[in-house]
C-alpha positions as CSV (number, residue, x, y, z in Angstrom):
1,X,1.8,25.3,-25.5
2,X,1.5,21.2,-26.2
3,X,3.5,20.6,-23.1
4,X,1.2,22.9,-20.8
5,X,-2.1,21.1,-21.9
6,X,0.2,17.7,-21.4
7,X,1.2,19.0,-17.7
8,X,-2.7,19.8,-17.3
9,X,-4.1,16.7,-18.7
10,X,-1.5,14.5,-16.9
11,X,-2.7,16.4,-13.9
12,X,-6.0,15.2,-14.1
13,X,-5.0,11.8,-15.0
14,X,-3.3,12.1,-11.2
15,X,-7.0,13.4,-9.7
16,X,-8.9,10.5,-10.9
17,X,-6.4,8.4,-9.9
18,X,-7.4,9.0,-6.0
19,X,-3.9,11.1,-5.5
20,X,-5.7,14.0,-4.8
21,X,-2.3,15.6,-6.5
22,X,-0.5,19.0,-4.7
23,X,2.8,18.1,-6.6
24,X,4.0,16.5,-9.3
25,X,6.4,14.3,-6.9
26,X,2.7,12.6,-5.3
27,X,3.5,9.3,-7.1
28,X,5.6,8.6,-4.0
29,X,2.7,8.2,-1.8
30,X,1.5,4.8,-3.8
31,X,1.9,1.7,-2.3
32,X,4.6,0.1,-3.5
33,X,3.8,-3.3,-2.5
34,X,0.7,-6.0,-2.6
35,X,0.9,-7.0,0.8
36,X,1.0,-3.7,1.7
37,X,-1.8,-2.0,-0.4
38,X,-3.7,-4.9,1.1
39,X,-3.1,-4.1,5.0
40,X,-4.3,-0.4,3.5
41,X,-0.5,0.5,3.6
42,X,0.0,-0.3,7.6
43,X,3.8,-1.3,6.8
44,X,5.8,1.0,8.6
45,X,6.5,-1.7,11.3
46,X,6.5,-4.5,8.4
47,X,9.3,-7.0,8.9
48,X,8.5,-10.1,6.3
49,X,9.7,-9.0,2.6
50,X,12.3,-6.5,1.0
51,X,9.3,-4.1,0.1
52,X,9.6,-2.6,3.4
53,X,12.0,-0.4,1.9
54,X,9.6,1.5,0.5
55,X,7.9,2.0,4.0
56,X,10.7,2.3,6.8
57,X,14.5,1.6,5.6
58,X,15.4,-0.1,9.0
59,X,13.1,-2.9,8.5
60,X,15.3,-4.6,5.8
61,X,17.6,-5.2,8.4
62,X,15.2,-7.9,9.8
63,X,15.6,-9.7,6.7
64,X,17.6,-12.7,6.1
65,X,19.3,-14.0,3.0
66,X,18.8,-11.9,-0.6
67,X,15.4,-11.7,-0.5
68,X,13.9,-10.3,-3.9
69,X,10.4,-9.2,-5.1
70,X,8.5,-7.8,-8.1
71,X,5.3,-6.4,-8.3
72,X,3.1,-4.8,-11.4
73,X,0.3,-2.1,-10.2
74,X,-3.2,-2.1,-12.8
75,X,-4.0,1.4,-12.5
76,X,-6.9,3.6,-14.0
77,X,-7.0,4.1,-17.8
78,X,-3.8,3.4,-19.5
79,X,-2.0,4.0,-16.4
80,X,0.4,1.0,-15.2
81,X,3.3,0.7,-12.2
82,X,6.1,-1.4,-11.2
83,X,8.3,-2.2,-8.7
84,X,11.2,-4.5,-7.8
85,X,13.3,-4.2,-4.6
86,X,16.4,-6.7,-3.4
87,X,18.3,-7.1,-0.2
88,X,21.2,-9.0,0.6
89,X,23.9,-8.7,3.8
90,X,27.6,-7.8,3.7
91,X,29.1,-9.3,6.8
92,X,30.8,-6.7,9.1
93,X,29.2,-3.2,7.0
94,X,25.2,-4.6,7.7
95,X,22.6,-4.6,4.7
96,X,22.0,-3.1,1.4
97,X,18.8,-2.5,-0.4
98,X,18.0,-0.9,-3.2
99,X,14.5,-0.4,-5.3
100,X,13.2,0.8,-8.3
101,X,9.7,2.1,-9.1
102,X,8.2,3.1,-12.6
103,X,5.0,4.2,-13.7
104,X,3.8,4.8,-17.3
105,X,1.2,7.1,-18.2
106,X,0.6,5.6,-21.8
107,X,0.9,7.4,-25.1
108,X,-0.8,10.9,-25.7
109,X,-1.3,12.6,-29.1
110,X,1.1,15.7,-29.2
111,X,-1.1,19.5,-30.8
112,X,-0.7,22.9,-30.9
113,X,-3.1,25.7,-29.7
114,X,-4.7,25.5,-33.0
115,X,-5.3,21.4,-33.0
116,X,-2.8,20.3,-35.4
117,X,-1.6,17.1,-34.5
118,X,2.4,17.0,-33.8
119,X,2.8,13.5,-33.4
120,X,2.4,11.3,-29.9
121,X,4.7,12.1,-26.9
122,X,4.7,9.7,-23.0
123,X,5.0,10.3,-19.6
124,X,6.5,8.5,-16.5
125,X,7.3,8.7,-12.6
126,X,10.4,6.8,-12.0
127,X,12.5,6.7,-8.4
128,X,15.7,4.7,-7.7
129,X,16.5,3.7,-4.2
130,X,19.3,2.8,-2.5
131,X,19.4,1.8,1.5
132,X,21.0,0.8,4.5
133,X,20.3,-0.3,7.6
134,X,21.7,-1.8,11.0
135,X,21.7,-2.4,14.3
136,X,21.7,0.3,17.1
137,X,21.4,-2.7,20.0
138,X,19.6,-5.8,19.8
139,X,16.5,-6.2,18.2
140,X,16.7,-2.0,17.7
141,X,17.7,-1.0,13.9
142,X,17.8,1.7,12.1
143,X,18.1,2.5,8.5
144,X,18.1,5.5,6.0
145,X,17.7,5.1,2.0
146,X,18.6,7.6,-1.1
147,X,16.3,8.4,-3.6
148,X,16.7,9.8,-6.9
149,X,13.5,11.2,-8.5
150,X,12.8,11.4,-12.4
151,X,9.5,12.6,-14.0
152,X,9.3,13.5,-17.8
153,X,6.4,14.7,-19.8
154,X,7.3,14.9,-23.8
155,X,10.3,17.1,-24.0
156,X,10.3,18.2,-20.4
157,X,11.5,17.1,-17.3
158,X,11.6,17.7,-13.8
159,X,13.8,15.6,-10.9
160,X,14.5,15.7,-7.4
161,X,16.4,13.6,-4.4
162,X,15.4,12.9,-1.4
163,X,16.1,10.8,1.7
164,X,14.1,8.1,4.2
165,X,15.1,7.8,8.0
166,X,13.5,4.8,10.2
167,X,14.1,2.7,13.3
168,X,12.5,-0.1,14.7
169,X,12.4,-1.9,17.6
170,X,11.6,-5.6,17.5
171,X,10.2,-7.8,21.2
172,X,10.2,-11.5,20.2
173,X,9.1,-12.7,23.0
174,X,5.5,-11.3,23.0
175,X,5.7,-10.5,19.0
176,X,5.2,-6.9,19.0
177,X,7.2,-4.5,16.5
178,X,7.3,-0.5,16.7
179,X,8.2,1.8,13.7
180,X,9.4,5.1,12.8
181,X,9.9,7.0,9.7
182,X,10.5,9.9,8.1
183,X,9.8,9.6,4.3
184,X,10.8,11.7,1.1
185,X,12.6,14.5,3.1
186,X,14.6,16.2,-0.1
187,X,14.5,19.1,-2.5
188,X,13.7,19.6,-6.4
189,X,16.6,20.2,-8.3
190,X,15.0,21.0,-11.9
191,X,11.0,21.7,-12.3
192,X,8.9,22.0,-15.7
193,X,8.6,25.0,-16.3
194,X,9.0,27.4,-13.4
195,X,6.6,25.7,-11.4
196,X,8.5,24.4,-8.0
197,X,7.1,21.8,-6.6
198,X,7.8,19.9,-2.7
199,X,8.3,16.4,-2.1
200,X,5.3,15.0,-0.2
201,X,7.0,14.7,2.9
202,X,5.5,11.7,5.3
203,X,6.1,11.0,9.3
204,X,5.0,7.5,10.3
205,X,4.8,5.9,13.3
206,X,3.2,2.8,14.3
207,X,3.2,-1.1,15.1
208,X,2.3,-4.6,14.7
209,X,1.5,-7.6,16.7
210,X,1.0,-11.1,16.2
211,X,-1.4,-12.8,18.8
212,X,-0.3,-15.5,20.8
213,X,-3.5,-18.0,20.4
214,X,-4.8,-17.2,17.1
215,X,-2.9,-17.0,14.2
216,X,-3.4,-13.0,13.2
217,X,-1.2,-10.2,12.7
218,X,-2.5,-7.0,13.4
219,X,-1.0,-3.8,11.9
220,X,-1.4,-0.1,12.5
221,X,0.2,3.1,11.2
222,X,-0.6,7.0,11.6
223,X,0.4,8.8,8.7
224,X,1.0,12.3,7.7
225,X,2.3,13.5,11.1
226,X,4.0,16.5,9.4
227,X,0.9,17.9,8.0
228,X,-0.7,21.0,9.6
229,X,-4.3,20.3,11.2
230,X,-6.9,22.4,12.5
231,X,-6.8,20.7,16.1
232,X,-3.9,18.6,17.4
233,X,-6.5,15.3,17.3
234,X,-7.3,15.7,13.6
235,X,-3.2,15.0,12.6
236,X,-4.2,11.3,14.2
237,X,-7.2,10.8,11.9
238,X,-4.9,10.1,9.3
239,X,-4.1,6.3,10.1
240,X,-4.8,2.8,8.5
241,X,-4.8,-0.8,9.9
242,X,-4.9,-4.0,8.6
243,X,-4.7,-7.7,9.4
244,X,-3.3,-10.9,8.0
245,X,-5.1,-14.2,8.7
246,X,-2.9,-17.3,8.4
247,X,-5.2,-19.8,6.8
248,X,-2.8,-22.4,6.2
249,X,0.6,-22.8,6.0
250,X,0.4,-21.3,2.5
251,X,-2.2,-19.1,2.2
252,X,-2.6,-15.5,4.3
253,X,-5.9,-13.6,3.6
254,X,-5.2,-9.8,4.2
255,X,-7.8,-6.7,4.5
256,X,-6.6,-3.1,5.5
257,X,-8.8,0.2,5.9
258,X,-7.8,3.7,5.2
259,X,-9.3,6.5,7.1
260,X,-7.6,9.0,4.9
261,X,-9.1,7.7,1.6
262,X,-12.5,7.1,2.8
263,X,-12.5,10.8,3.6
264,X,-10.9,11.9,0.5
265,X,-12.5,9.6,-2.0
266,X,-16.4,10.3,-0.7
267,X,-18.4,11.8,-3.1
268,X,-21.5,13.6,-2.3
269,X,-22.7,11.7,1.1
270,X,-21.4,8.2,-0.5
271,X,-17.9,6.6,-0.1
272,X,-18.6,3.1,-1.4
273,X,-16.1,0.5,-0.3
274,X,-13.5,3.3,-1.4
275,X,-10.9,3.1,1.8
276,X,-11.3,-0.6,2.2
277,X,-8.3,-3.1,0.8
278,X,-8.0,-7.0,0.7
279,X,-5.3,-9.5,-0.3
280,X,-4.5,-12.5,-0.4
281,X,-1.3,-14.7,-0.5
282,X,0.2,-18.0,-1.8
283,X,3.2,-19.5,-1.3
284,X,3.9,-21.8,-4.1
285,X,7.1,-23.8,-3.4
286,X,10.1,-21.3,-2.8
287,X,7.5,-18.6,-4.1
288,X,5.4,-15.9,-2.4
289,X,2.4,-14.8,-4.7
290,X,0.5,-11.8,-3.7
291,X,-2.4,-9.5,-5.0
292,X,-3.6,-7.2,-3.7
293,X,-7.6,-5.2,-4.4
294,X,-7.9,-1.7,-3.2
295,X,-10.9,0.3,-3.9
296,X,-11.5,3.9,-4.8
297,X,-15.2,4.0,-4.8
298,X,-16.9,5.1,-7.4
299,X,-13.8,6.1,-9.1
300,X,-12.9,2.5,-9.9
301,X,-10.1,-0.1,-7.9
302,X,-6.7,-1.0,-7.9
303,X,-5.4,-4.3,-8.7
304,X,-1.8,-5.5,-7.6
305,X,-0.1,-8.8,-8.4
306,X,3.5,-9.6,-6.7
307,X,5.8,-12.4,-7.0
308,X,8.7,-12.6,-4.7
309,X,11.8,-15.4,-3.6
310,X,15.0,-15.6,-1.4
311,X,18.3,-16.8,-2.4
């Protein structure tokens, strides 16, 4: 009984978190990244750091050297996330990546139906990645990662693997890229319980652009293609953008805005700032410092803080 009002309470821990939860497997749908979370997750045509992995596995392949990066995720309550991801090239096979997410849920005291107190028990999300990506032609790559997917409440368990497909195609000359990817397709393999659960499958297409005359980078993404809609417009109302602002050589300012959220997150006829995202990066000698602020209205906000380096 104790793990049934665990799986409920953890459940609502995931509803005030903004995941608006249909499986236990939703955790995957977090933003993985500070730069990211600050262009409202508009990465799927990202190029610039090895948490694109997370977003479209051909992207790494635009990377150069072993690029690292680590990130830590302030959730709601006791909640807290983290994330590293590496890259690094083998000459004549193309390039590896591989990534790790965790989140903790905090401690929980453990009771029976009657209230007797059993001791404490914790919970966690965890997924291991491992990718590849490479060239089709010039400036076209593609890429595919494997994920396997861990979540554990007390004494009980549930896991799952799963798979990300992605090309890109790059243009130089005018600074335009073009992304594609299909994220999370897989199967459980064990549940808790005898409750079966799907992986939130996620088709993503979009692009980004850096202006010629103004130092900007615009990004946009439709998410969700996958998803049934009433009419054949509403599966495009599911899209973020973002921009980055090149303030100096070492400092970007970001901002992103999710359409999704804003709908999801409004409460009554009030939304707050919930949908709207901004960032802001420092490079500090071989150093890129992000954070990222993303708010969930009157719910509360989401800090992120990254640190990340090439060798």
């Amino acid at each position: 009984m104790h793990n049934k009002i665990a799986g409920i309470f953890l459940l609502l821990l995931f509803l005030s978190g903004s995941l608006i939860s249909q499986s236990v497997y939703d955790f995957l749908r977090l933003d993985a990244s500070p730069k990211a979370a600050a262009l409202a997750g508009s990465y799927v045509a990202g190029t610039e750091d090895p948490d694109v992995i997370y977003y479209n596995p051909a992207a790494i392949n635009t990377l150069e050297g072993t690029p690292v990066s680590f990130s830590y995720l302030n959730h709601l309550l006791d909640i807290n996330a983290a994330n590293i991801s590496a890259s690094h090239v083998f000459e004549d096979w193309g390039r590896f990546g591989a990534a790790l997410q965790y989140i903790n849920y905090g401690e929980f005291t453990k009771a029976d139906e009657y209230g007797n107190r059993l001791g404490e028990f914790s919970a966690y999300d965890m997924v291991l990645i491992l990718g590849y990506a490479n060239e089709i032609d010039k400036n076209f790559n593609y890429g595919v990662n494997f994920k396997v997917i861990q979540s554990a409440i007390s004494d009980q368990s549930s896991s799952a693997v799963a798979a990300d497909i992605g090309v890109n195609y790059l243009i130089p000359e005018s600074k335009w890229v073009f992304g594609f990817s299909a994220l999370n397709i897989g199967s459980q393999i064990s549940s808790y319980l005898d409750a079966k659960e799907d992986l939130p499958l996620d088709i993503r297409i979009g692009f980004s652009k850096e202006l010629a005359h103004m130092p900007f980078k615009f990004y946009f993404s439709i998410n969700h293609l996958n998803e049934d809609a009433d009419q054949f417009l509403d599966r495009f109302k599911q899209f973020t953008v973002g921009g980055e602002f090149r303030l100096s050589k070492v400092i970007k300012l970001r901002f992103g805005y999710d359409n999704e959220k804003r709908k999801e997150l409004k409460i009554g006829t009030t939304a707050g700032l919930a949908g709207f995202n901004i960032g802001l990066g420092v490079k500090v000698s071989d150093y890129f410092v992000d954070y990222a602020f993303s708010s969930l209205g009157s719910i509360g906000a989401f800090h992120r803080i990254g640190i990340a380096t090439s060798f």
